[in-house]
C-alpha positions as CSV (number, residue, x, y, z in Angstrom):
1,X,0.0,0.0,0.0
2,X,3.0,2.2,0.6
3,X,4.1,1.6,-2.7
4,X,0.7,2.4,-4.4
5,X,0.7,5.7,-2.5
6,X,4.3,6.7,-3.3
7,X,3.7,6.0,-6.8
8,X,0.6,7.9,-7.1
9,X,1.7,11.3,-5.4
10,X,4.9,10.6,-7.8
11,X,2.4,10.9,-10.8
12,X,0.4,13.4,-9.4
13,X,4.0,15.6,-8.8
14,X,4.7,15.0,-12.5
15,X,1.6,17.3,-13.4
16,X,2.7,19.8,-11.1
17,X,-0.7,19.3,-9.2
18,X,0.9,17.4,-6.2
19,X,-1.0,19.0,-2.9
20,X,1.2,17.6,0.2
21,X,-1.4,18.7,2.6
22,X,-3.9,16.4,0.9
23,X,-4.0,12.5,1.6
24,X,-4.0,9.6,-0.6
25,X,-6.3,6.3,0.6
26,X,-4.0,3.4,-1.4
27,X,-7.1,1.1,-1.1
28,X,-9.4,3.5,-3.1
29,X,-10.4,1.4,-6.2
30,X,-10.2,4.8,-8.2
31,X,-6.1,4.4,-6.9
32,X,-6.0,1.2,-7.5
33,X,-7.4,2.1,-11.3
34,X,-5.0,5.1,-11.7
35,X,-1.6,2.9,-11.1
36,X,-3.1,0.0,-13.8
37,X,-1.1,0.4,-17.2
38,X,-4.4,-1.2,-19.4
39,X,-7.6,0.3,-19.9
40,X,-9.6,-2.3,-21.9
41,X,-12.4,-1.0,-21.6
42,X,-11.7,1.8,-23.9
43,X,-12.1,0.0,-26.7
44,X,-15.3,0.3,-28.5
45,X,-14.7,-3.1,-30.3
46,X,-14.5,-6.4,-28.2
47,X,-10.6,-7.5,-28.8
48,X,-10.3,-11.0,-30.2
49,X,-6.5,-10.9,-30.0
50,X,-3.8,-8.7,-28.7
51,X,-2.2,-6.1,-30.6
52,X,1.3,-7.0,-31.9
53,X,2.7,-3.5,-31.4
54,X,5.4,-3.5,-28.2
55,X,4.9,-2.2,-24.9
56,X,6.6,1.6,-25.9
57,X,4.0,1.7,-28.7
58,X,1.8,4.8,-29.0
59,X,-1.3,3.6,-27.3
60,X,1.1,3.1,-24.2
61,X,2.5,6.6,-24.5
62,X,-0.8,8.0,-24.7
63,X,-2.4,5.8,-22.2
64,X,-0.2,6.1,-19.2
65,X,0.0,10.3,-19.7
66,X,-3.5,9.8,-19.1
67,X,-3.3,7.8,-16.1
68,X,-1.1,10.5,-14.7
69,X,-3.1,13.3,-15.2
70,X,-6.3,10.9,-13.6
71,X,-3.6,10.3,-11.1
72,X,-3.1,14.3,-10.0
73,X,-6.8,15.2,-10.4
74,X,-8.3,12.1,-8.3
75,X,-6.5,14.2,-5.5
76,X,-8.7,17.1,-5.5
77,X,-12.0,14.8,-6.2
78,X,-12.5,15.4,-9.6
79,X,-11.4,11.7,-10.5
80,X,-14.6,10.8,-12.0
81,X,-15.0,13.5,-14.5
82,X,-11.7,12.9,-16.6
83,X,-10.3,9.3,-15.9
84,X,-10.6,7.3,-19.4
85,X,-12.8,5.0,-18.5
86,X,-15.3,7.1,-17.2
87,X,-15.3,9.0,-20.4
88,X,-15.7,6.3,-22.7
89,X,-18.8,5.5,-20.4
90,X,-20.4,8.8,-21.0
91,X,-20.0,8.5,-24.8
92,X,-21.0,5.0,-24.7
93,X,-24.4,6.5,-23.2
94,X,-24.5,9.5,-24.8
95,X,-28.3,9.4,-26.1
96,X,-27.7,11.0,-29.9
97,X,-25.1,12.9,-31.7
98,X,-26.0,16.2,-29.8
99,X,-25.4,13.9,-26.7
100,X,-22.2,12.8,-28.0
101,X,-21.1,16.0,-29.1
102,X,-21.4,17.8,-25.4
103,X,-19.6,15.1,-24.0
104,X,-16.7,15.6,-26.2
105,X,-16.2,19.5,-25.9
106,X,-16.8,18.7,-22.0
107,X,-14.0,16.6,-21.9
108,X,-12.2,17.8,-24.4
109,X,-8.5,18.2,-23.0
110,X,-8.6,14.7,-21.6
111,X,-9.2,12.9,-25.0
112,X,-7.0,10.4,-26.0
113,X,-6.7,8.4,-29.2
114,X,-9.6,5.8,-27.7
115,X,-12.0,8.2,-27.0
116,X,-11.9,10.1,-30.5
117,X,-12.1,7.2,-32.5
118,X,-14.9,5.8,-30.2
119,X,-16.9,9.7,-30.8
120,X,-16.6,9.3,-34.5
121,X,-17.3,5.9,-34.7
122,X,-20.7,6.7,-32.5
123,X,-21.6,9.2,-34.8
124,X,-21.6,7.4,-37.9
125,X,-23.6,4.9,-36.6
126,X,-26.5,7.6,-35.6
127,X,-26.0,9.4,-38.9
128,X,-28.2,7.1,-40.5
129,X,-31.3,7.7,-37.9
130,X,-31.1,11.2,-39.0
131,X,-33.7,13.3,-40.4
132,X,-31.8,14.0,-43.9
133,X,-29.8,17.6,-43.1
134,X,-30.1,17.6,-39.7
135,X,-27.1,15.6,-38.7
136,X,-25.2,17.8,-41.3
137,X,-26.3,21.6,-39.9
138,X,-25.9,20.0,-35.9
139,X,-21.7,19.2,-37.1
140,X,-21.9,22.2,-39.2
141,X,-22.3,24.5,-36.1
142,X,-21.1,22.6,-33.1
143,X,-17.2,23.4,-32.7
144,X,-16.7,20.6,-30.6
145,X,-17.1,18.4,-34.0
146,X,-14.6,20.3,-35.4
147,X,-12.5,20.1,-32.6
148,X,-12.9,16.2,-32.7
149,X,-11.8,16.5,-36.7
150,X,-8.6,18.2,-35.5
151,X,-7.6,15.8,-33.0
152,X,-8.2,13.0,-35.1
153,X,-5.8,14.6,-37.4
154,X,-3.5,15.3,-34.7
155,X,-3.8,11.3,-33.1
156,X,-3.3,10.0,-36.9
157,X,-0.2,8.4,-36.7
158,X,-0.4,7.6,-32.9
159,X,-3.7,5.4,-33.5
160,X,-3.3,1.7,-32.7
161,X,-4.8,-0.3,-35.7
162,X,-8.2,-1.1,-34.5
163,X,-8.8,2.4,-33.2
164,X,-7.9,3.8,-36.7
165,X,-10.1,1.7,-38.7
166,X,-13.0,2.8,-36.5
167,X,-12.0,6.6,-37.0
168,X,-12.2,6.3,-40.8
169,X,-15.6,3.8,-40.6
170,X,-16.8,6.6,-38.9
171,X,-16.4,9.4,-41.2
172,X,-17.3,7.3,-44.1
173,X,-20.5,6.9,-42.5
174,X,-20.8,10.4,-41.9
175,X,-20.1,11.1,-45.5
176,X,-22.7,7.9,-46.7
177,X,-25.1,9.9,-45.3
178,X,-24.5,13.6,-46.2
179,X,-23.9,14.7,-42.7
180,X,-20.4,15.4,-43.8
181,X,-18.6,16.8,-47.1
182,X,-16.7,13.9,-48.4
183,X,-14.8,16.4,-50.6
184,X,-14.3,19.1,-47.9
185,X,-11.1,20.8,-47.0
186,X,-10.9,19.5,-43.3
187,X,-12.2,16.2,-44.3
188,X,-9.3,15.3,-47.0
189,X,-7.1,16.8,-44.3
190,X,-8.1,13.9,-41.9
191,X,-8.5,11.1,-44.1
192,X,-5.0,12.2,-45.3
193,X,-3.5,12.3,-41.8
194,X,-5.6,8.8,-41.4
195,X,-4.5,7.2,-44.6
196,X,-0.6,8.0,-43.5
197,X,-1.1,6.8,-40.1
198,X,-2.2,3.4,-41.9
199,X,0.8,2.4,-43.7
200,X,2.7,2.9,-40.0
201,X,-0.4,0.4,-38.2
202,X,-1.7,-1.8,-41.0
203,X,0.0,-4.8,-40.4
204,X,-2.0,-5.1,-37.1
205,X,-5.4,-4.9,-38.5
206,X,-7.6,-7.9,-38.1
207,X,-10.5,-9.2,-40.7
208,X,-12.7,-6.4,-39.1
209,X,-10.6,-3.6,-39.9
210,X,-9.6,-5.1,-43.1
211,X,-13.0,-5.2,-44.2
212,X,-13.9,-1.6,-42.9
213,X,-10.8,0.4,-44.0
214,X,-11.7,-0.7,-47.7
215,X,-15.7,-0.4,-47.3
216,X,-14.4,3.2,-45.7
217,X,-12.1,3.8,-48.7
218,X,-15.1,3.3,-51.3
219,X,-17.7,5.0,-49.1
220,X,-15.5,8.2,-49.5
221,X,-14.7,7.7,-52.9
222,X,-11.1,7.4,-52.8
223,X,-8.1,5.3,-53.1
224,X,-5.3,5.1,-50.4
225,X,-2.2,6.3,-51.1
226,X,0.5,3.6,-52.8
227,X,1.9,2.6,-49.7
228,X,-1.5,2.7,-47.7
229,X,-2.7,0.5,-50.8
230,X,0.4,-2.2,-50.7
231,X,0.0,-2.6,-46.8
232,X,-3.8,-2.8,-46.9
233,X,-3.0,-5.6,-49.9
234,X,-0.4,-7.2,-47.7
235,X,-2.9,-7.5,-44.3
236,X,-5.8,-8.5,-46.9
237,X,-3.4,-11.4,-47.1
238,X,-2.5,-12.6,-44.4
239,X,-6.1,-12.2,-42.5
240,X,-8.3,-13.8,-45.8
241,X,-8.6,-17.2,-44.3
242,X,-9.9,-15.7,-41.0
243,X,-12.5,-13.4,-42.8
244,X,-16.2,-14.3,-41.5
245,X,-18.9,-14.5,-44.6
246,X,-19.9,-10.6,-43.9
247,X,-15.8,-9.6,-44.2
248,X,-15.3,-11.3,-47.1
249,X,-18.9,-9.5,-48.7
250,X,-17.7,-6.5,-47.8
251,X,-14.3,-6.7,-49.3
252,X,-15.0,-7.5,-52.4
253,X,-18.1,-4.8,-53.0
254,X,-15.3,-2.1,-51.6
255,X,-12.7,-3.5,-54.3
256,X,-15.1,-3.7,-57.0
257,X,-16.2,-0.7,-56.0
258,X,-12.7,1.3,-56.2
259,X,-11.8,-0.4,-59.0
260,X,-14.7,0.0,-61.6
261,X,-17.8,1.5,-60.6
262,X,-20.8,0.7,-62.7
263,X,-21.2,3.4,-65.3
264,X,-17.5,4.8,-65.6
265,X,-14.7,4.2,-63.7
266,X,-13.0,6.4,-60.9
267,X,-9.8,8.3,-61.4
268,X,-7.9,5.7,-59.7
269,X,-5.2,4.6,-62.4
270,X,-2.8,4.0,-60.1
271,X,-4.9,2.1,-57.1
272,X,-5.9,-0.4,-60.2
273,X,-3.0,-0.9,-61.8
274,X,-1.2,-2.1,-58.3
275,X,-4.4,-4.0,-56.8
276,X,-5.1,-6.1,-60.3
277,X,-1.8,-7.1,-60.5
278,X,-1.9,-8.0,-56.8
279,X,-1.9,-11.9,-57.8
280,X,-1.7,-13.1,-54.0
281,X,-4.2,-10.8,-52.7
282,X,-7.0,-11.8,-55.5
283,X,-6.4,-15.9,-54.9
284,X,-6.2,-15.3,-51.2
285,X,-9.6,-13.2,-51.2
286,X,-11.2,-16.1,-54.1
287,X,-10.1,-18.6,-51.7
288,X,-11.8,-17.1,-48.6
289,X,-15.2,-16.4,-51.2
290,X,-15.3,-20.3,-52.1
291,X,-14.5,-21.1,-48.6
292,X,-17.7,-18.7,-47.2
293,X,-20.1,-19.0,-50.1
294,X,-19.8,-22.8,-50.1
295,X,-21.3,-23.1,-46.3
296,X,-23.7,-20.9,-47.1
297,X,-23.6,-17.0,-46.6
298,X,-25.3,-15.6,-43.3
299,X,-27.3,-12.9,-45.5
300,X,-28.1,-12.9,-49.4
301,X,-26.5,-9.6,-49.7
302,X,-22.8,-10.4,-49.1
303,X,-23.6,-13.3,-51.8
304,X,-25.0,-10.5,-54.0
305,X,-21.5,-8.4,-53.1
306,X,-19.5,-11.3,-54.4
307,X,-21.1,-11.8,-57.6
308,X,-21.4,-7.9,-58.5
309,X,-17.7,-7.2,-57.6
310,X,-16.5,-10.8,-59.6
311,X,-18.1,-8.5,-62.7
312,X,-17.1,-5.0,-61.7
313,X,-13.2,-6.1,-61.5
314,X,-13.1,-7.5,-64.7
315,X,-10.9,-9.8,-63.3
316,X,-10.3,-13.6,-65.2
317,X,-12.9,-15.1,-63.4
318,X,-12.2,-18.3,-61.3
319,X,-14.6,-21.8,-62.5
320,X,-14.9,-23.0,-59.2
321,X,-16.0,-20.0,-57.5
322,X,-18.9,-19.3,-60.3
323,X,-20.0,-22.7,-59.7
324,X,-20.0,-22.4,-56.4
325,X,-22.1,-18.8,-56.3
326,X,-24.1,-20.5,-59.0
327,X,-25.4,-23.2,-56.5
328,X,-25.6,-20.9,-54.1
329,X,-27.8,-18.8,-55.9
330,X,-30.1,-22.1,-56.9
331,X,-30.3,-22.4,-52.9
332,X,-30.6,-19.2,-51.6
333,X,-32.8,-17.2,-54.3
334,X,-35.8,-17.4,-52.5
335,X,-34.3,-15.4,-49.8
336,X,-32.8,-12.4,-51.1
337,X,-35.0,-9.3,-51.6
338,X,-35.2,-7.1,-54.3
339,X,-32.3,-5.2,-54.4
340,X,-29.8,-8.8,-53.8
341,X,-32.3,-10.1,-56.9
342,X,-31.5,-7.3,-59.1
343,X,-27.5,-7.0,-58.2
344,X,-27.4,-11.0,-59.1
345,X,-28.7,-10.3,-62.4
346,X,-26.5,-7.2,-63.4
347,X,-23.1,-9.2,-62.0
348,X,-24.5,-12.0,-64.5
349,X,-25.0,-9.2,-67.5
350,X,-21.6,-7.2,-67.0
351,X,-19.8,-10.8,-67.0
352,X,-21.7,-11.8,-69.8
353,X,-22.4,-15.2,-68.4
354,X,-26.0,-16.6,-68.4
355,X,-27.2,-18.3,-64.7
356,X,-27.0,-22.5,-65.3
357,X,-30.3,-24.2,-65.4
358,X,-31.1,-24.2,-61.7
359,X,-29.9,-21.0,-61.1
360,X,-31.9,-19.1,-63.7
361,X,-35.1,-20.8,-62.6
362,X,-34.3,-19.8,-59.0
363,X,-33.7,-16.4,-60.1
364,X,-37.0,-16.3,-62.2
365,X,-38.9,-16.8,-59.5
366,X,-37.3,-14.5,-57.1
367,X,-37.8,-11.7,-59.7
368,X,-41.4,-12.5,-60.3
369,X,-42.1,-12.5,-55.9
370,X,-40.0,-9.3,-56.2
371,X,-41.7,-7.4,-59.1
372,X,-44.8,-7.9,-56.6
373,X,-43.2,-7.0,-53.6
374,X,-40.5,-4.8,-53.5
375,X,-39.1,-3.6,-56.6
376,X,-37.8,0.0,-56.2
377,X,-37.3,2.4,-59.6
378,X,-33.9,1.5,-59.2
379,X,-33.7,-2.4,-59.1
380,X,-36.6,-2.0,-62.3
381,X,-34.0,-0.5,-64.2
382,X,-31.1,-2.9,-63.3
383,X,-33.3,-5.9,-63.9
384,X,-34.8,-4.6,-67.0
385,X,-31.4,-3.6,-68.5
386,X,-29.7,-7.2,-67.8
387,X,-32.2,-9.4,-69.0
388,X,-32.2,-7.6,-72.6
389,X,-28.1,-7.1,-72.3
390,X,-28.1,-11.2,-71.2
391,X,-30.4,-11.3,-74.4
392,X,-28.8,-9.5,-76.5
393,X,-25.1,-11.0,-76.1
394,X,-25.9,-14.4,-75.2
395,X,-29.5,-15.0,-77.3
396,X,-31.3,-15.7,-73.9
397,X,-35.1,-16.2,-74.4
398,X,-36.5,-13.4,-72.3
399,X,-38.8,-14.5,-69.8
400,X,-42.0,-13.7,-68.0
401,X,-40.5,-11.8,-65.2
402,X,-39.1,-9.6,-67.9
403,X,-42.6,-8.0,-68.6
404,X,-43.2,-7.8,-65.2
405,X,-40.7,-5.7,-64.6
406,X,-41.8,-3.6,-67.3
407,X,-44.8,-3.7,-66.3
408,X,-43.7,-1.9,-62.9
409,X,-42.0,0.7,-64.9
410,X,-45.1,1.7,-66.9
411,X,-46.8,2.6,-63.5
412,X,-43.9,4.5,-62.8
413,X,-42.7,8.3,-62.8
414,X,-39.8,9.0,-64.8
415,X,-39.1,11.5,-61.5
416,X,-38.4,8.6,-59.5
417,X,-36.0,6.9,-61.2
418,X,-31.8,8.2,-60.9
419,X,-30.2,9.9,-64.5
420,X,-28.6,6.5,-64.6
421,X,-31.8,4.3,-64.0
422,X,-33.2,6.4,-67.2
423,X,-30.1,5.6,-69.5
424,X,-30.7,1.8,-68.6
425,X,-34.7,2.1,-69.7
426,X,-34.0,3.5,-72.4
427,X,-30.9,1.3,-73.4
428,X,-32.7,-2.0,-73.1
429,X,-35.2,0.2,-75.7
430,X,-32.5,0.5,-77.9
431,X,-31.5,-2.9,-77.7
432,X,-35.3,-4.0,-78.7
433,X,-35.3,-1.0,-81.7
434,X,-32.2,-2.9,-83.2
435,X,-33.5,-6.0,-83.1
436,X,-30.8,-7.4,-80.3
437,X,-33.2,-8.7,-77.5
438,X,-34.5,-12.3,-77.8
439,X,-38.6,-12.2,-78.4
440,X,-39.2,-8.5,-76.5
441,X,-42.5,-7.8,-76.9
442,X,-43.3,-5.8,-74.0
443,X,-45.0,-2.3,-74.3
444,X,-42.5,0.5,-73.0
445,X,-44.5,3.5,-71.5
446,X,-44.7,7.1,-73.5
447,X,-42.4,8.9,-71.5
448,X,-39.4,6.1,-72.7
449,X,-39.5,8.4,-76.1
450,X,-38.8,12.2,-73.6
451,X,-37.0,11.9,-70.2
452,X,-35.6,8.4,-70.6
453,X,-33.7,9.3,-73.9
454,X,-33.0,12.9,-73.0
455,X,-31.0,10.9,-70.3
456,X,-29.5,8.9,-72.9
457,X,-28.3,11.5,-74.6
458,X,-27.0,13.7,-71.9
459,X,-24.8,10.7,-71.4
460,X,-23.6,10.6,-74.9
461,X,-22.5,14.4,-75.4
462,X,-20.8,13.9,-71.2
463,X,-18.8,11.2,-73.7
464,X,-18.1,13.1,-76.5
465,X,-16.8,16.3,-74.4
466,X,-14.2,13.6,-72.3
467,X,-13.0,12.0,-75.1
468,X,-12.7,14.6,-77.9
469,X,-9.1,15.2,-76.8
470,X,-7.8,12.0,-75.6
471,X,-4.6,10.9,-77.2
472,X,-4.8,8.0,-78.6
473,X,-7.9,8.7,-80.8
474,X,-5.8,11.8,-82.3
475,X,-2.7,9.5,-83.1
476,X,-5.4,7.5,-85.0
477,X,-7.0,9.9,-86.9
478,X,-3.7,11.6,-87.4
479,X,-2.5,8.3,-89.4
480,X,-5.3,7.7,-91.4
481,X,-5.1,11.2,-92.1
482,X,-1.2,11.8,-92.9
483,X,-0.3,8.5,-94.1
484,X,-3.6,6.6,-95.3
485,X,-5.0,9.7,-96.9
486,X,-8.4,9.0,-95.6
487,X,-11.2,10.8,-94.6
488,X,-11.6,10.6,-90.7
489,X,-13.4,12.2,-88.2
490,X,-12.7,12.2,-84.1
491,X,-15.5,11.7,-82.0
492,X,-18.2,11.2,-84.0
493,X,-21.5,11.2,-82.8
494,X,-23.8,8.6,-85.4
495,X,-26.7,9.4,-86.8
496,X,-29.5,9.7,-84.3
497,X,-27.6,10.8,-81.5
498,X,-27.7,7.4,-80.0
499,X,-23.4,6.6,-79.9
500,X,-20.1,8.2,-80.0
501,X,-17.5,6.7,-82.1
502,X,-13.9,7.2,-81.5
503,X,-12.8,7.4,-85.1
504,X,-15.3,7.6,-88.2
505,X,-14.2,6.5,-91.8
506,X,-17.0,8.5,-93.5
507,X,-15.7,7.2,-97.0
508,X,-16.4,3.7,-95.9
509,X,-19.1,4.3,-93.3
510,X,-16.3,2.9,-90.8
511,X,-16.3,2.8,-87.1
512,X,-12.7,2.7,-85.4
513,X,-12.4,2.0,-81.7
514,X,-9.4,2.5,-79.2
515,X,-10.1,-0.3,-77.0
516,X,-8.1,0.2,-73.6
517,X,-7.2,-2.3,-71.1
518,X,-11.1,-1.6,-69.3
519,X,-12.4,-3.0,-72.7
520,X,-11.0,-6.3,-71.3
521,X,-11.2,-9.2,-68.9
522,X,-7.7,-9.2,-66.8
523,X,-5.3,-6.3,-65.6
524,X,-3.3,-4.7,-68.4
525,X,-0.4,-7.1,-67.6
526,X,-2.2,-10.1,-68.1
527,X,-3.5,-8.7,-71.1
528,X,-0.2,-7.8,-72.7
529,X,1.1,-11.1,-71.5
530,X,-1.9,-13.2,-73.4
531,X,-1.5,-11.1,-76.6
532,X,2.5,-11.8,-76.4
533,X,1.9,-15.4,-76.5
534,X,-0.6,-15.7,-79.3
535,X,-3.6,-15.9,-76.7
536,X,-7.3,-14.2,-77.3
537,X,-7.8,-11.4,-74.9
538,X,-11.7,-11.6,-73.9
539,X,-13.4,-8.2,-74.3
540,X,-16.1,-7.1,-71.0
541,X,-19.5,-7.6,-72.2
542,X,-19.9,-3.7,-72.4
543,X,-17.4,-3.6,-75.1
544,X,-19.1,-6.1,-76.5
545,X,-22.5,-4.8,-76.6
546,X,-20.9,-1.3,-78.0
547,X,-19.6,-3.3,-81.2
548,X,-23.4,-5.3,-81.9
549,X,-24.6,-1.7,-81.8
550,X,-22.1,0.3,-84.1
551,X,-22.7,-2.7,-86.6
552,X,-25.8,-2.3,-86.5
553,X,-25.2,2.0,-87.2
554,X,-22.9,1.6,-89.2
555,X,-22.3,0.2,-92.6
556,X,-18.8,-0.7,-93.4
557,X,-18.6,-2.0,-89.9
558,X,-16.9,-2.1,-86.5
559,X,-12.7,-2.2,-86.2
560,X,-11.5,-2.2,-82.9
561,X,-7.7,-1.5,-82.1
562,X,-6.5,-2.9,-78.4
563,X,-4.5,-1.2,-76.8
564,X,-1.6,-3.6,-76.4
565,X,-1.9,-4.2,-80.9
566,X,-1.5,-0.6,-80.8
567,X,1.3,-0.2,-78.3
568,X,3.4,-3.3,-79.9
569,X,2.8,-2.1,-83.7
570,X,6.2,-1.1,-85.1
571,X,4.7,0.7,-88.7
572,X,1.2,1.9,-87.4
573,X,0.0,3.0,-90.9
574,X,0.9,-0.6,-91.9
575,X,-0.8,-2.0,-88.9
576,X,-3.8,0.2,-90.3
577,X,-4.2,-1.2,-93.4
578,X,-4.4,-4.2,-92.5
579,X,-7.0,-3.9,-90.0
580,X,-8.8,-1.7,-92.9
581,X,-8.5,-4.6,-95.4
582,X,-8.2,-4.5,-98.8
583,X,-11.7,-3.7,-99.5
584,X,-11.9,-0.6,-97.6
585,X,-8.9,0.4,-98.7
């Protein structure tokens, strides 16, 4: 008891708060607290095994400067208002975000590392059971949230690995749900300060954090850094064979999500390039999908993630793990809602892979229960738009559930469906005007002809303005030009409105394409390496739909130049010519 007492006036003379007059019980349990070097209860996530960081780590540092200043103020009574624990109680009880908020500006300069990531954490959670705006003006105003953004900035690098994680879950939340500016000033600053203090704690994450600093990544809209991105790949790793059914669903939708979204892909050149060609990271993440899918998924959604991000990589596509998700599918079906029903389909359309014969009956039915009970505007147009691309590529037969879903969409608005559900409407349109879709007979409502194709064509002249200066379709037309001595013109828009065409051969009522490495199945290294050996390089079903339609516009045809053909040609005019043929010529 002696000791205990020595040792806690020694901590309470460190802080220069040391009262000699003023006596010290040893036995007090708060004593007793104040002289422990652990404070487990901090931690707003139950710990399933201990951190591998030594005993001089940051958390240490942090924690035991804490202790001591508990240690000086139990002295004059005011223990329970600033000792760690008791803090992280009053946030773990705080009754809203207003409620969370008070609590952190009244403790503010007794916050350590815990307690910040356990605020923000808290307040993503209760962002989505606010009123929409309300969240966002109550963080607008309150400095203390702005405080809290600060010293999360300031704790970046000192934040142990789970606490981290639950930092940047927390502000993607926040973001998810409008309450704060993905793209604001102070909120790059963090996430910046966050993603450096990653590459220092990554290797201590566990399948949890794993899962969440990705899901957090894509929430945001953003790639880590190249070194947050090669430790986050290393961990991924390691911890793949540990991931639960909900870590591995989570994973993949955040990867496919970074990686390709579904209408164009996010500026994130460098974050694909290194995680496609990440060989280990995609077989150790397959292994852990064949592994969970195969017992049997805990909710149809993560099944649903699986499948939509197997499509949304473009990656080569393992067998086994499509026939496993293909049984699962037969099995599980009947239990996913709309939305799981409708993400099945499009992963199945964008791959351009038709469901085997148990899994397409299964899926039938769950879209027919679905077009009477829960189909949103949104999983209309997903549904509607695969079947007639599944049709269209891969001569399915279109069935019943198909005019259901059409039948939905007649009852429908065109104000409640997204810019990009009206493009899909209106592209399953074109593919029935063109004659692509199997046996579509369906009757399209008037509005199709006005707001769904103003849509469409919105999204063709957003096309035309990106791409009327990219390089590679200049080099073209510059050869045809200079050395072939044809006619060409960049960016053309085809008659009707309806496409844009890299290069058109108006001589030969020719349409060139520049076919980069997102025109195919594989990263660009894999696709060089196929083409060196003599190997077919698969083209995404997008690319492929593109081409049925351009042959269909245009009379002399489709000619598409890959990338790696065009990279590897050493006489580009002759390369040309040939691909014209003699004819054209």
């Amino acid at each position: 008891r002696r000791s205990r007492a020595t040792t806690a006036r020694e901590c309470a003379h460190l802080t220069g708060s040391w009262n000699k007059d003023v006596s010290i019980n040893p036995s007090s349990s708060f004593a007793e607290r104040a002289l422990s070097r652990g404070d487990p209860s901090c931690s707003p996530l139950p710990q399933t095994r201990r951190c591998r960081s030594s005993s001089s780590s940051a958390g240490d540092k942090w924690s035991g400067a804490h202790e001591r200043s508990w240690a000086a103020s139990s002295i004059d009574g005011s223990h329970r208002a600033s000792h760690p624990r008791q803090i992280t109680a009053q946030l773990k009880h705080a009754q809203g975000a207003r409620a969370i908020l008070a609590n952190v500006g009244k403790h503010f300069e007794k916050l350590n590392p815990i307690h910040a990531s356990f605020a923000l954490n808290l307040l993503g959670k209760d962002a989505s059971r606010n009123r929409k705006g309300q969240l966002r003006d109550l963080l607008r105003d309150d400095g203390a949230f702005a405080g809290l953004l600060q010293l999360t900035k300031q704790f970046a690098t000192e934040f142990p690995a789970r606490e981290l994680s639950n930092a940047l879950h927390g502000i993607a939340k926040l973001c998810q749900y409008k309450a704060l500016a993905a793209r604001g000033a102070t909120t790059v600053e963090v996430i910046e300060a966050l993603d450096a203090g990653l590459v220092k704690c990554a290797g201590d994450l566990e399948p949890q954090g794993v899962s969440n600093v990705w899901w957090a990544y894509a929430i945001l809209g953003r790639a880590p850094s190249q070194e947050a991105s090669a430790a986050l790949a290393s961990v991924t790793v390691r911890e793949a064979p540990q991931m639960s059914s909900q870590h591995v669903g989570n994973t993949w939708w955040a990867l496919g999500s970074l990686i390709g979204g579904e209408i164009q892909p996010p500026p994130f050149n460098g974050l694909v390039n290194t995680l496609h060609q990440n060989d280990e990271m995609w077989q150790g993440l397959i292994e852990a999908a064949k592994r969970e899918v195969a017992k049997g998924t805990r909710y149809p959604q993560e099944l649903a993630n699986v499948a939509w991000s197997l499509a949304t990589t473009r990656q080569v596509i393992d067998e086994d793990l499509w026939a496993i998700v293909q049984k699962a599918i037969a099995k599980g079906a009947g239990e996913m809602n709309a939305h799981s029903v409708s993400t099945i389909w499009w992963a199945h359309a964008v791959s351009g892979r038709l469901p085997d014969g148990p899994a397409l009956t299964a899926l039938c039915a769950a879209t027919e229960r679905s077009a009477r009970e829960g189909f949103n505007a949104q999983d209309v147009a997903t549904t509607v738009w695969s079947l007639a691309t599944l049709s269209s590529l891969r001569g399915m037969p279109l069935p019943r559930c198909y005019d259901d879903a059409w039948k939905i969409a007649r009852d429908m608005h065109p104000g409640q469906f997204h810019n990009i559900g009206l493009q899909k409407l209106f592209h399953a349109y074109l593919m029935r005007k063109h004659g692509l879709s199997v046996g579509d007979k369906g009757e399209y409502p008037v509005w199709i002809i006005n707001q769904a194709k103003d849509a469409w064509m919105t999204q063709v002249r957003d096309l035309y303005d990106k791409n009327v200066s990219h390089t590679y379709q200049s080099e073209i037309a510059e050869v045809f030009r200079d050395d072939l001595k044809l006619n060409c013109e960049v960016e053309r828009v085809t008659d009707g409105g309806y496409f844009s065409v890299d290069v058109y051969l108006p001589d030969g009522e020719v349409a060139v394409e520049y076919d980069g490495p997102r025109h195919f199945v594989g990263s660009p290294r894999e696709q060089l390496r196929s083409f060196r050996s003599g190997e077919t390089c698969t083209k995404t079903a997008a690319t492929e739909l593109r081409d049925l339609f351009l042959a269909k516009t245009c009379a002399g045809g489709v000619i598409s130049i890959p990338w790696f053909e065009w990279y590897e040609a050493k006489k580009r005019d002759e390369y040309l010519r040939r691909k014209l043929g003699a004819d054209v010529q």
